[in-house]
C-alpha positions in Angstrom: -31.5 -25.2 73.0 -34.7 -26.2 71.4 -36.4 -23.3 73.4 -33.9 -20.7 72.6 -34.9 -21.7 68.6 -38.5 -21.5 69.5 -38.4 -18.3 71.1 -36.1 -16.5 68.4 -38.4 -18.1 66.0 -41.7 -16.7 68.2 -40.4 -12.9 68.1 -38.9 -13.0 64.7 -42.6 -14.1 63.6 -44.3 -11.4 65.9 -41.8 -8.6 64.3 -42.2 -9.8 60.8 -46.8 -10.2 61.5 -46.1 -6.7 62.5 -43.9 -4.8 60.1 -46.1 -6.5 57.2 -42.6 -6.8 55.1 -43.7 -10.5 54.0 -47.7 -11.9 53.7 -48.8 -13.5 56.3 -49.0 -16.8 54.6 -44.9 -16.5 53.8 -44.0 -16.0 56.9 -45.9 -19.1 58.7 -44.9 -21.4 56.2 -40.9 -20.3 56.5 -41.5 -20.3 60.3 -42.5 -23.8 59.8 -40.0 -25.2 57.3 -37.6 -23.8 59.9 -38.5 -25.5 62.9 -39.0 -29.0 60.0 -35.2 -28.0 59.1 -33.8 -27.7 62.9 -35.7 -31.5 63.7 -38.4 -29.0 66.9 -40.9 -31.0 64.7 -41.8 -33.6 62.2 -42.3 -33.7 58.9 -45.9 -35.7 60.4 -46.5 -32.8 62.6 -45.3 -30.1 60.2 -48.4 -31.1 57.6 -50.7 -32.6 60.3 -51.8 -29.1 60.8 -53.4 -29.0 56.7 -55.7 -31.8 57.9 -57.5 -29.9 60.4 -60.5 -28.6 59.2 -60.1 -25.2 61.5 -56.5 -24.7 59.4 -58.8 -25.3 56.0 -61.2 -23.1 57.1 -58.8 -20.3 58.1 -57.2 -20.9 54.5 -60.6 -20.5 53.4 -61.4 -17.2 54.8 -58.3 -15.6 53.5 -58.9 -16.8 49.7 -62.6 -15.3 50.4 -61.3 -11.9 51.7 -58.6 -11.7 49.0 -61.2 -12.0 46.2 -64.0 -9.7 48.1 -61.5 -7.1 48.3 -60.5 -7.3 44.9 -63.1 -7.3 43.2 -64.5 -3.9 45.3 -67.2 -5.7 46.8 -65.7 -4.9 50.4 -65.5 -1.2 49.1 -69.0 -1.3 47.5 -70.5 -2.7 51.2 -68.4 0.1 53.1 -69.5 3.2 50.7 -73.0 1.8 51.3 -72.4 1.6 55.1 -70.8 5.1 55.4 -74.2 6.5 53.7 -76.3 5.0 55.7 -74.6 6.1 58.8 -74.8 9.8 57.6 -78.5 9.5 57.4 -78.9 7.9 60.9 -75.9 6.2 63.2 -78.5 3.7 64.5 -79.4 2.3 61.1 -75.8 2.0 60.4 -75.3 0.0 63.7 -78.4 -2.3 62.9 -77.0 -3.5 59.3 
């Protein structure tokens, strides 16, 4: 039975990372409470995961692209990159 959950709780994560109808974020952290809910895990496995330093550093990289992207920095890089690459493609593929 535990499968079946696991599986429903798989494809309802892939349909919901696809469809972009809830943040990314949302959806992994009701995917987990759901499997802490049904017993699949442990509430020592549920937050084991925050401990590793590859989850902090994935955490990380989100905070970082939220706040390059809203302060137009990632727009300010691109507009630079798109002029560059007008005046030659290989310059734009060496930056």
């Amino acid at each position: 039975m535990e499968i079946m959950i696991v599986l429903g709780l798989v494809v309802s994560a892939i349909i919901l990372f696809a469809t972009e109808r809830l943040p990314v974020d949302i959806v992994a952290l009701i995917l987990m409470a759901t499997m802490l809910l049904s017993g699949i895990i442990t509430p020592a496995e549920a937050i084991g995961g925050f401990s590793n330093p590859a989850t902090v550093t994935v955490g990380a990289m989100f905070v970082l692209s939220a706040g390059l992207y809203r302060t137009g920095a990632v727009n300010a890089v691109g507009g630079a990159l798109a002029r560059l690459g007008r005046k030659s493609s290989w310059l734009a593929l060496g930056a």
